[in-house]
PyMOL Python script that loads the backbone (N, CA, C, O; Angstrom):
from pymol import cmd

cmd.read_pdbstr("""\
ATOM      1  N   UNK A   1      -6.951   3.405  10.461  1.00  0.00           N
ATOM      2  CA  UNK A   1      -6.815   2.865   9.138  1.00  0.00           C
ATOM      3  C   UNK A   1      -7.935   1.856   8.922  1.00  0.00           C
ATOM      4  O   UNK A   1      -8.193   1.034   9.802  1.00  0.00           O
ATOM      5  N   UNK A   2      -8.698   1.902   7.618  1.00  0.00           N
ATOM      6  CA  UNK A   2      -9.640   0.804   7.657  1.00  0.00           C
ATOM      7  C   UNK A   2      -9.067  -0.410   7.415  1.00  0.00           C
ATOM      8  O   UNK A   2      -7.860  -0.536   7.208  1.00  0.00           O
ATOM      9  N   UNK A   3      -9.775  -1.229   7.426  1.00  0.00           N
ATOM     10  CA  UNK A   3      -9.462  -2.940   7.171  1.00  0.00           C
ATOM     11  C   UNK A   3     -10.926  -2.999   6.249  1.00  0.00           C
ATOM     12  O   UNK A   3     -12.033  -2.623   6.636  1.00  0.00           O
ATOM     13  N   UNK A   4     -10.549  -3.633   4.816  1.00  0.00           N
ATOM     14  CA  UNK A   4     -11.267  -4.079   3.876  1.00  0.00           C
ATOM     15  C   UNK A   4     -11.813  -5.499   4.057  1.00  0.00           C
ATOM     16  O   UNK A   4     -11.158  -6.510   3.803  1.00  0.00           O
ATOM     17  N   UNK A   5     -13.267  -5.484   4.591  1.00  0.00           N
ATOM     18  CA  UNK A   5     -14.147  -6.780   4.802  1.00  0.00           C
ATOM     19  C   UNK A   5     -14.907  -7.306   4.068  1.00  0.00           C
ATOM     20  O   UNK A   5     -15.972  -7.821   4.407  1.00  0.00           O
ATOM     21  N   UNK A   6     -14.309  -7.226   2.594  1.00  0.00           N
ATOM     22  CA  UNK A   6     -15.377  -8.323   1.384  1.00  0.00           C
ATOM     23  C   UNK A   6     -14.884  -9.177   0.820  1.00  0.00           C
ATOM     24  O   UNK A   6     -13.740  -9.515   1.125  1.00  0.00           O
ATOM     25  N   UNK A   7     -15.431  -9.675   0.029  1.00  0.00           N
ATOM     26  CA  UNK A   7     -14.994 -10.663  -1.198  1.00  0.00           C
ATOM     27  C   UNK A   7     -13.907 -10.038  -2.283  1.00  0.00           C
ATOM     28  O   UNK A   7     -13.231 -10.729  -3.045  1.00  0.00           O
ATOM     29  N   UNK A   8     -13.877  -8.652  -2.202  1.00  0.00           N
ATOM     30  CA  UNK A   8     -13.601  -8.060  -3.156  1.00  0.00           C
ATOM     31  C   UNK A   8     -11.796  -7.524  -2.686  1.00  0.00           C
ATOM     32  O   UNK A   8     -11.446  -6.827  -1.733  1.00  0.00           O
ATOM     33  N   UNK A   9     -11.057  -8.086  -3.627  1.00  0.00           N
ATOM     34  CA  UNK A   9      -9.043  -7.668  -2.856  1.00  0.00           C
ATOM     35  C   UNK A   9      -9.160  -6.625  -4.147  1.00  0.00           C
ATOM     36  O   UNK A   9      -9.496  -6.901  -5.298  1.00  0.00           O
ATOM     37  N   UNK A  10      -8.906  -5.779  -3.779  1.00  0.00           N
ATOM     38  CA  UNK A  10      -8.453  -4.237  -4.499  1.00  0.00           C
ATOM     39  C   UNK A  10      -7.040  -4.130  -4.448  1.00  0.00           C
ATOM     40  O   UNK A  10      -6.514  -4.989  -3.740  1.00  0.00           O
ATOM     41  N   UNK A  11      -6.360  -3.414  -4.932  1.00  0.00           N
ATOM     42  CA  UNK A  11      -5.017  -2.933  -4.709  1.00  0.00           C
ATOM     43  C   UNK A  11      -5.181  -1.842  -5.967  1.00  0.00           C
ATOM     44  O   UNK A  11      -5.744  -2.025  -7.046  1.00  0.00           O
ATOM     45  N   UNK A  12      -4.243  -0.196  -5.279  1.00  0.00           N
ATOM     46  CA  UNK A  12      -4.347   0.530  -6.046  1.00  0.00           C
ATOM     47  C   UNK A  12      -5.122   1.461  -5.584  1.00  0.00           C
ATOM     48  O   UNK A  12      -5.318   1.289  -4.380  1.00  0.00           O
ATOM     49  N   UNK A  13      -5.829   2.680  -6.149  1.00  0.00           N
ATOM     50  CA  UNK A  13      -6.428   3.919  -5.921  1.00  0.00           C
ATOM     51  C   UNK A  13      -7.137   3.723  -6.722  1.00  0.00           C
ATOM     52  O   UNK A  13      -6.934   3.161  -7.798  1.00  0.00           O
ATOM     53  N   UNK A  14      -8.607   4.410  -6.076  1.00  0.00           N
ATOM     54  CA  UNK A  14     -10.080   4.672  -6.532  1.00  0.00           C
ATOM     55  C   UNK A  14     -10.912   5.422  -5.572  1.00  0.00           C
ATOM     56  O   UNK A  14     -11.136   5.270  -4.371  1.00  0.00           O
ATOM     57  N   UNK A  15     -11.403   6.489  -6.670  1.00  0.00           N
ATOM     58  CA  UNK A  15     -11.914   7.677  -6.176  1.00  0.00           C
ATOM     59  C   UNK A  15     -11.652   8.442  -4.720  1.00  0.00           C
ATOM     60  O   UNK A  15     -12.528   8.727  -3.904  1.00  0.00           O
ATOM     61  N   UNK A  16      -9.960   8.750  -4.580  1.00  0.00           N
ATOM     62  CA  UNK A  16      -9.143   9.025  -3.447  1.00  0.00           C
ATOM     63  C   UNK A  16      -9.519   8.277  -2.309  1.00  0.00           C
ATOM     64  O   UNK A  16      -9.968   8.742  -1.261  1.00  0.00           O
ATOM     65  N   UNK A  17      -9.258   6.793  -2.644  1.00  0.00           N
ATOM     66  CA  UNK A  17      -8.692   5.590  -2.073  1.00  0.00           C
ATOM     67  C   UNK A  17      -7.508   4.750  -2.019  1.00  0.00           C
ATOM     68  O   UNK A  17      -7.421   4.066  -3.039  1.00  0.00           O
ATOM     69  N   UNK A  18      -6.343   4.515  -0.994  1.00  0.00           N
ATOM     70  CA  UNK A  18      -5.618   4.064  -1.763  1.00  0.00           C
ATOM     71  C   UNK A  18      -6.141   2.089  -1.198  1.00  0.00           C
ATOM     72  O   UNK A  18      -6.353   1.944   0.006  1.00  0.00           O
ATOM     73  N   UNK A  19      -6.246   1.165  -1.865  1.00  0.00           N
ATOM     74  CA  UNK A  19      -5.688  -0.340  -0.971  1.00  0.00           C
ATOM     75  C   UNK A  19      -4.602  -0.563  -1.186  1.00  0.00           C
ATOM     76  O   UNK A  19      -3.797   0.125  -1.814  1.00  0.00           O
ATOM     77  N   UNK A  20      -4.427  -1.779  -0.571  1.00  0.00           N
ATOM     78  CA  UNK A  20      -2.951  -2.256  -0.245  1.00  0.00           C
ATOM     79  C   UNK A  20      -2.591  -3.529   0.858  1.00  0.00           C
ATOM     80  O   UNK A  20      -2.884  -3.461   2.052  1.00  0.00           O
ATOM     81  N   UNK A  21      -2.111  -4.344   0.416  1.00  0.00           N
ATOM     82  CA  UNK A  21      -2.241  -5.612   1.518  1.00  0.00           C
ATOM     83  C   UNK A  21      -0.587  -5.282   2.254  1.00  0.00           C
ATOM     84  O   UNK A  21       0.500  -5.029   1.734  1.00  0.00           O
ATOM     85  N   UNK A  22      -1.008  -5.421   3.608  1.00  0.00           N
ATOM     86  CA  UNK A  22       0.309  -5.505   4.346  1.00  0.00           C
ATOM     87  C   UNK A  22       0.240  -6.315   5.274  1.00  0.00           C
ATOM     88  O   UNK A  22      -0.884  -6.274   5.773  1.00  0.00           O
ATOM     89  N   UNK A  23       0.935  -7.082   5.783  1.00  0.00           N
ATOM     90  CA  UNK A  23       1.122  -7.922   6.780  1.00  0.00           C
ATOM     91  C   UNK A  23      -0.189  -9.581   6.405  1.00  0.00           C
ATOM     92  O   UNK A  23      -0.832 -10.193   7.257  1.00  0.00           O
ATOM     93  N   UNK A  24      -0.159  -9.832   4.927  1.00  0.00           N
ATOM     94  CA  UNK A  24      -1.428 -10.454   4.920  1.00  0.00           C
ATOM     95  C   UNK A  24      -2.602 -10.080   5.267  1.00  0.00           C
ATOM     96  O   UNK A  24      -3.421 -10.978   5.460  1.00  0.00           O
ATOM     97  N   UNK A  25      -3.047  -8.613   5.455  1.00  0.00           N
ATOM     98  CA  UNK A  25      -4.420  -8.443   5.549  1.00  0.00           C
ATOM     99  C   UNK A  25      -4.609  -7.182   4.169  1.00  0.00           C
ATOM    100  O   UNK A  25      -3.824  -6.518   3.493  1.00  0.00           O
ATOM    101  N   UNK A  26      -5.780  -7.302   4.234  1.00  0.00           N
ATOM    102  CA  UNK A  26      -6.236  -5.722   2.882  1.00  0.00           C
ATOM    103  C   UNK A  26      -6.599  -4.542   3.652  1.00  0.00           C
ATOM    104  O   UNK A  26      -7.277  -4.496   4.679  1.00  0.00           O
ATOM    105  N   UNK A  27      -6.135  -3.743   3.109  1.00  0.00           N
ATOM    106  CA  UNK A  27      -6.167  -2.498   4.289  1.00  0.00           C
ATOM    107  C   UNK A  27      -6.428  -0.975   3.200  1.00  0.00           C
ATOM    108  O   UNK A  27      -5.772  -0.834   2.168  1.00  0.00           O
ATOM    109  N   UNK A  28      -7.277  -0.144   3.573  1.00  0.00           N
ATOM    110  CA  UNK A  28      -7.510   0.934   2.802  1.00  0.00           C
ATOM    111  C   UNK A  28      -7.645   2.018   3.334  1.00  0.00           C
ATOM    112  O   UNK A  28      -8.562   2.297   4.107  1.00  0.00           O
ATOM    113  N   UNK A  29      -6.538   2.940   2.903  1.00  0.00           N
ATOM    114  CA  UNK A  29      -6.901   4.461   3.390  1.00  0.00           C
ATOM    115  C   UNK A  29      -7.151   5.592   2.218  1.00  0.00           C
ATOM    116  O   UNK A  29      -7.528   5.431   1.057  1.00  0.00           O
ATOM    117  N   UNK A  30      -6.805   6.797   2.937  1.00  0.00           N
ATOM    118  CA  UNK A  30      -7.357   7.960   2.184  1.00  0.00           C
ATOM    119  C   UNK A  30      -6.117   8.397   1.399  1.00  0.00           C
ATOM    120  O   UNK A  30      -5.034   8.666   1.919  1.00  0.00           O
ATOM    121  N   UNK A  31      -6.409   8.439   0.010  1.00  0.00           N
ATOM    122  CA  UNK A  31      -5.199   9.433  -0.783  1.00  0.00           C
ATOM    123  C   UNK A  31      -4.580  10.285  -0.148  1.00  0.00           C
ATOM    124  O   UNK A  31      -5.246  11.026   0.575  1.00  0.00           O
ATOM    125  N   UNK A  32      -3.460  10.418  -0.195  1.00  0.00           N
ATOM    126  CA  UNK A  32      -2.509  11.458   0.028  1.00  0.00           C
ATOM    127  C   UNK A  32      -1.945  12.523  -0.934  1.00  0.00           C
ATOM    128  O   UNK A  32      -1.964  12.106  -2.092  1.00  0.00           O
ATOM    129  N   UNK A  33      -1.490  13.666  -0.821  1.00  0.00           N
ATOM    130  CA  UNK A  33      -0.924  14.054  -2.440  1.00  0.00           C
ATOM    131  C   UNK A  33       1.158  14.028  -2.110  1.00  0.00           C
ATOM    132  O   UNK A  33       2.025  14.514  -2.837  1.00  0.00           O
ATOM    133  N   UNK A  34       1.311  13.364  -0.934  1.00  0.00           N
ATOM    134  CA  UNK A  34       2.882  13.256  -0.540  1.00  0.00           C
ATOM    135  C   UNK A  34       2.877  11.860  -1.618  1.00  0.00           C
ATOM    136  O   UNK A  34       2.127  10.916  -1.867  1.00  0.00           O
ATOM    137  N   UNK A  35       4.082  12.334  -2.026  1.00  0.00           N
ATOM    138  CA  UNK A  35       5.055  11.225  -2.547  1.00  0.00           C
ATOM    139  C   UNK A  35       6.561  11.240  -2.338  1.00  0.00           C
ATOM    140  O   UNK A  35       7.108  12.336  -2.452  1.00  0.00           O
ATOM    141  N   UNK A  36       7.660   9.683  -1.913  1.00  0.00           N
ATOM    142  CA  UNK A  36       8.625  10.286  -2.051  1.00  0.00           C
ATOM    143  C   UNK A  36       9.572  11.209  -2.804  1.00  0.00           C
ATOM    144  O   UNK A  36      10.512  11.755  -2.226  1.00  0.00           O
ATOM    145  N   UNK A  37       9.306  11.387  -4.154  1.00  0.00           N
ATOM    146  CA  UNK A  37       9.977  12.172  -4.620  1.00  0.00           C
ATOM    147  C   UNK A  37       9.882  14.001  -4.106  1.00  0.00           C
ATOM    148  O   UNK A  37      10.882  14.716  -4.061  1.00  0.00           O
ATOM    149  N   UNK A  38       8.309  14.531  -3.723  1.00  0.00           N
ATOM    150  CA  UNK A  38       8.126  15.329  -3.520  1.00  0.00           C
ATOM    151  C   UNK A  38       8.826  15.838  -1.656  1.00  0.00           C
ATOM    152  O   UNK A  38       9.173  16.978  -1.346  1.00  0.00           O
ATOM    153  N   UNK A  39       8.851  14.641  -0.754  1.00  0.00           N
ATOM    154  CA  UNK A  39       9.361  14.499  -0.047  1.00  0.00           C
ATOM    155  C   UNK A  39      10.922  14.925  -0.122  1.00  0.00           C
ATOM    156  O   UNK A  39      11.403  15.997   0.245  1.00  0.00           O
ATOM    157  N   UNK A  40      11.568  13.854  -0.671  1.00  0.00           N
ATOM    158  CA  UNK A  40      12.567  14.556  -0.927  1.00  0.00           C
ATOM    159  C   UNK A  40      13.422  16.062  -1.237  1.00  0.00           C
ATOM    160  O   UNK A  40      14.397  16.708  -0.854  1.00  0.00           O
ATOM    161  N   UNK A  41      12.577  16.083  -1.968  1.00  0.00           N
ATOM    162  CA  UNK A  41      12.628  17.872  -3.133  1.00  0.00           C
ATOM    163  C   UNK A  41      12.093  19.033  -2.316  1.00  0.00           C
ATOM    164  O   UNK A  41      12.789  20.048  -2.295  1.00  0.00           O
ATOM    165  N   UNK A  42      11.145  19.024  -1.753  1.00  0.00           N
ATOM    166  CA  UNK A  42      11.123  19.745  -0.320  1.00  0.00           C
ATOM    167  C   UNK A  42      11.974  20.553   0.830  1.00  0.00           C
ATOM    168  O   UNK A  42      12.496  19.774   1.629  1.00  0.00           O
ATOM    169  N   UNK A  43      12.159  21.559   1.020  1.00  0.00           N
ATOM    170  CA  UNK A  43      13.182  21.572   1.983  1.00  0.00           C
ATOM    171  C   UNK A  43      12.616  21.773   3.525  1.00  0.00           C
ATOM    172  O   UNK A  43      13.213  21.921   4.591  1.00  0.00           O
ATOM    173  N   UNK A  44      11.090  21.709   3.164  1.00  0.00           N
ATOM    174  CA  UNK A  44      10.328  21.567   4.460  1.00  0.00           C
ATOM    175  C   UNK A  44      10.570  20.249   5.348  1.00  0.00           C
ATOM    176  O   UNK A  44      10.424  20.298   6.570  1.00  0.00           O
ATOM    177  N   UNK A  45      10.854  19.354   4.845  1.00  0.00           N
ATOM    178  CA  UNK A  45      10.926  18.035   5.018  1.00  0.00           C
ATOM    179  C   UNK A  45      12.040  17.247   5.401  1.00  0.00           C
ATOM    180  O   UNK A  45      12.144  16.107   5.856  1.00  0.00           O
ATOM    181  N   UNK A  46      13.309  18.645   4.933  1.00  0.00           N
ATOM    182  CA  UNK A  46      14.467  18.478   5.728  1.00  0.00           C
ATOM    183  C   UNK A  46      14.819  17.579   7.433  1.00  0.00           C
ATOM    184  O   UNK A  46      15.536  16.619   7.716  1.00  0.00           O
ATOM    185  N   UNK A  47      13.993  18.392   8.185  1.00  0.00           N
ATOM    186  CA  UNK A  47      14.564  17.354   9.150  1.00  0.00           C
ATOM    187  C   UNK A  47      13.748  16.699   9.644  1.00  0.00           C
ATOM    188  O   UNK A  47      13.817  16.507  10.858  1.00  0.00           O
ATOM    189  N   UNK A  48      12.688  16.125   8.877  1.00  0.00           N
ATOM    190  CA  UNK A  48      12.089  14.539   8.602  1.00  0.00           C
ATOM    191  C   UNK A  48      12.839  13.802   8.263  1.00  0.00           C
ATOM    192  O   UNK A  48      12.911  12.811   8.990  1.00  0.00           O
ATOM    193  N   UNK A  49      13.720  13.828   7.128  1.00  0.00           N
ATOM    194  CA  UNK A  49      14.340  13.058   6.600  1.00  0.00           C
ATOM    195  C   UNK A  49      15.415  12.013   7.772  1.00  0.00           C
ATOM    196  O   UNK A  49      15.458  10.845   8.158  1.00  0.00           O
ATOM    197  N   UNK A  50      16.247  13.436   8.007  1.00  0.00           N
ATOM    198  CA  UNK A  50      17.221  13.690   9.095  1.00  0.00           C
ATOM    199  C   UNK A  50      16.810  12.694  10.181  1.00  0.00           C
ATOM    200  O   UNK A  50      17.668  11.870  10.498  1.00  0.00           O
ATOM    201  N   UNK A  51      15.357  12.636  10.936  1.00  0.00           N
ATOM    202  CA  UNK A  51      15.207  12.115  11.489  1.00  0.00           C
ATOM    203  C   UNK A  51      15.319  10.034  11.186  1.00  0.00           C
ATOM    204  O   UNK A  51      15.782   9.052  11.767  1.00  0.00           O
ATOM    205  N   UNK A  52      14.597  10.341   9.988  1.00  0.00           N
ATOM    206  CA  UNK A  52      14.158   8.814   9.413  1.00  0.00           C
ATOM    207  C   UNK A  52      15.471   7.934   8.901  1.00  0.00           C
ATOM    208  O   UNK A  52      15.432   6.712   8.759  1.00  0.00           O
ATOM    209  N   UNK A  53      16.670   8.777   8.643  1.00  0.00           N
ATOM    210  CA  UNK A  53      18.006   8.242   8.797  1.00  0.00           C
ATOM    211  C   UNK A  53      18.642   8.020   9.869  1.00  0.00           C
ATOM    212  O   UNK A  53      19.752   7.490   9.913  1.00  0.00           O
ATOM    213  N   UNK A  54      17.899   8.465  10.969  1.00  0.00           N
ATOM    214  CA  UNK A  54      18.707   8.580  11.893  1.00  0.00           C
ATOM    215  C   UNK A  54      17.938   7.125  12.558  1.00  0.00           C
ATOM    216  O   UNK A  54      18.540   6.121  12.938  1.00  0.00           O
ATOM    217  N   UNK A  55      17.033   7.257  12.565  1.00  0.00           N
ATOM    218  CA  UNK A  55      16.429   6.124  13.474  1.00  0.00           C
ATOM    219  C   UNK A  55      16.068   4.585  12.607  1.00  0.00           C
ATOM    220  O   UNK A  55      15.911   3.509  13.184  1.00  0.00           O
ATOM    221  N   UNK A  56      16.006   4.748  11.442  1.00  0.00           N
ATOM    222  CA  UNK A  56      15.833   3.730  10.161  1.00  0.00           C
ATOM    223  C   UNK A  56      16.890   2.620  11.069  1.00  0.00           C
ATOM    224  O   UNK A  56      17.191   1.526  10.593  1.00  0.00           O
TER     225      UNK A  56
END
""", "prot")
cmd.dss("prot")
cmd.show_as("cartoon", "prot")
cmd.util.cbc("prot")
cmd.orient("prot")
């Protein structure tokens, strides 16, 4: 995952970028086209889910 080293705090997506500050630092990765809803609605994803309830 990169770590964002400027002057410049982004948050949000640009040109399939996403930023995002977590833990107090700025951090930027690559677009994804998963979202939870699509996650959900999926039945590929079934026992992902399964899992992430289980261990959450």
């Amino acid at each position: 995952m990169a770590q964002v080293l400027g002057a410049i705090q982004l948050k949000g997506s640009v040109n399939g970028l996403t930023f995002y500050e977590r833990y107090g630092k700025n951090l930027a990765r690559k677009h994804t086209s998963l979202c939870k809803k699509k996650m959900y609605a999926n039945p590929n994803y079934e026992r992902t889910l399964e899992n992430c309830m289980e261990f959450a």
